[in-house]
C-alpha positions as CSV (number, residue, x, y, z in Angstrom):
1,X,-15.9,-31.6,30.1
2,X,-16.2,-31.1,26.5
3,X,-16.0,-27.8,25.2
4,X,-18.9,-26.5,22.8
5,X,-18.4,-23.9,20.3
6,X,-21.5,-22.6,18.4
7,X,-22.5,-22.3,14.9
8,X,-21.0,-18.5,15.0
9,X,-17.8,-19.1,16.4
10,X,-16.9,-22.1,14.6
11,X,-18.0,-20.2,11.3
12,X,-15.7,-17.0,12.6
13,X,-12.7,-19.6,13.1
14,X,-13.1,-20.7,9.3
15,X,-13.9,-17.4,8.0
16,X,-10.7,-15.8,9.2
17,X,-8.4,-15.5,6.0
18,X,-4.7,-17.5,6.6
19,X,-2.0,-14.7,7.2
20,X,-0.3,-14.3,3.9
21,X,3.2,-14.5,3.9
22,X,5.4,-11.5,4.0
23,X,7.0,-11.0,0.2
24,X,10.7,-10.1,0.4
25,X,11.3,-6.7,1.1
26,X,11.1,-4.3,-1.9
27,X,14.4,-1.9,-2.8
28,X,14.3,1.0,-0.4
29,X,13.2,3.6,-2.5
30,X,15.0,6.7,-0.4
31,X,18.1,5.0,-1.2
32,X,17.6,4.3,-5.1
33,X,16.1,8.1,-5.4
34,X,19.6,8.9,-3.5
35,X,21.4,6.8,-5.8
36,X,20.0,8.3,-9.0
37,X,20.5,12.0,-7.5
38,X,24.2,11.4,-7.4
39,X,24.5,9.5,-10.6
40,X,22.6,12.4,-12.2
41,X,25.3,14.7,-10.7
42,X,28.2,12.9,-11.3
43,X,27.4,13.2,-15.0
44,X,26.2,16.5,-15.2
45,X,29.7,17.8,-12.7
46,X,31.3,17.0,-16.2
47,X,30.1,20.2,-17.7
48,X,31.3,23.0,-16.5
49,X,28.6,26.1,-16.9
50,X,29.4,29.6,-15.8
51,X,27.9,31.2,-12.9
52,X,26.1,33.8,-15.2
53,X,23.7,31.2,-16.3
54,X,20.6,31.2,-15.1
55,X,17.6,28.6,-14.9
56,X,15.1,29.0,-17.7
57,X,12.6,29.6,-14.8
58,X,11.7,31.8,-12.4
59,X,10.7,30.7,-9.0
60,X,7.2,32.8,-8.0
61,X,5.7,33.5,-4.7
């Protein structure tokens, strides 16, 4: 018994693209955001800013 494959099938067996290999795995964002956050606050815990002062914004609903 020999096995036949048709035009079509052979054609979707060579048509279908290799599977790319997975590229390493990119820096988890969340943590660098997270990391950046506390950096930012680390340098900024150096001033020290009375509770008086208030943002140069106002928050609207």
């Amino acid at each position: 018994m020999k096995p036949s494959l048709t035009r079509r099938q052979i054609a979707s067996v060579l048509l279908i693209p290799a599977p790319v290999p997975l590229a390493a795995q990119p820096p988890n964002d969340l943590e660098q955001a997270q990391q950046d956050v506390a950096k930012n606050r680390d340098i900024l815990a150096k001033y020290a800013l009375p509770m008086a002062v208030e943002p140069a914004f106002q928050f609207k609903a």
